[in-house]
N, C-alpha and C positions, 0 to 999 in steps of 0.2 A: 316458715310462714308462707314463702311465695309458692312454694311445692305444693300446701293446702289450696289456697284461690287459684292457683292452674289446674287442679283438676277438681274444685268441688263443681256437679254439674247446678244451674239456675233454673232449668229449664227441659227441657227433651234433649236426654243423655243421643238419641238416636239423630235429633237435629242438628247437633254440633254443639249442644248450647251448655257446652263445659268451660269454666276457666276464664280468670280475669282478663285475659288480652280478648277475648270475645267479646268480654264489656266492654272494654275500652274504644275496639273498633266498631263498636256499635253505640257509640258517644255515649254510655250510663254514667261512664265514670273519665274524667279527665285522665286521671295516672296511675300509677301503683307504685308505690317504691317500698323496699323491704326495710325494716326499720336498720337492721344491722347486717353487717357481710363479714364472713367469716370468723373465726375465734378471738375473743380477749386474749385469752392467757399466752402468757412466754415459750415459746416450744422449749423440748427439754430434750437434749443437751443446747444450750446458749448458741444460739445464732448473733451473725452482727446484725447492728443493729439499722444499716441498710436493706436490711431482705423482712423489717417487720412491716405488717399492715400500718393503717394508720389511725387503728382500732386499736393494737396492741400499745403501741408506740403513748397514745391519748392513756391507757389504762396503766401501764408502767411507770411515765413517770411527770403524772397530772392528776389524776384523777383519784389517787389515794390520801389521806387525810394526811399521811406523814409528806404529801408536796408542798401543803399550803402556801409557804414562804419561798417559793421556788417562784421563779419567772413562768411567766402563762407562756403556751406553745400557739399564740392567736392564729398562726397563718396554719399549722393545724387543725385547730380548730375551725377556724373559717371552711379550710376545704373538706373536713368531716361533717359540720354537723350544719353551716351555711353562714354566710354573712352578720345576717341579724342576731344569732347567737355568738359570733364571736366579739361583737360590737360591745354587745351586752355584759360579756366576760370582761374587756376590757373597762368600760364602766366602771364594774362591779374593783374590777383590780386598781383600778385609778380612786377610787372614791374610800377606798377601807385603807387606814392607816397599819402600817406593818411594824 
């Protein structure tokens, strides 16, 4: 996605006027952040489990229906998806009976 808004042009391709960081430092737009970075899935053959993203790590063994009852990875989560969402999860894990 961030490959699309860095070169779709807004404007006169000949004036420079291609690509989100042109907005940005042209104050249109505050930020850009790409919703996600890099793969979900497990690479294949088994790596440990120090060298996963923290994409993968969140998708393996959280985020599938068989974790439910499994302890939340909060400070994961926190530093993937941001504070207010990990708050939330905790909530949510505090408040529902297991």
């Amino acid at each position: 996605l961030y490959e699309i808004l860095a070169r779709t042009p807004y404007g006169c391709v000949k004036k420079g006027e291609v690509g989100i960081d042109r907005l940005i430092s042209e104050q249109v737009f505050a930020a850009a952040y790409p919703l996600h970075e890099g793969d979900f899935k497990l690479p294949n053959p088994p790596v440990a489990p120090q060298s996963l993203s923290l994409r993968q790590i969140l998708y393996a063994y959280w985020s599938k229906w068989s974790c439910w009852k499994r302890y939340q990875p909060l400070d994961h989560i926190r530093e993937y998806f941001g504070e207010k969402i990990a708050l939330y999860f905790a909530w949510i894990g505090n408040c529902t009976p297991v």
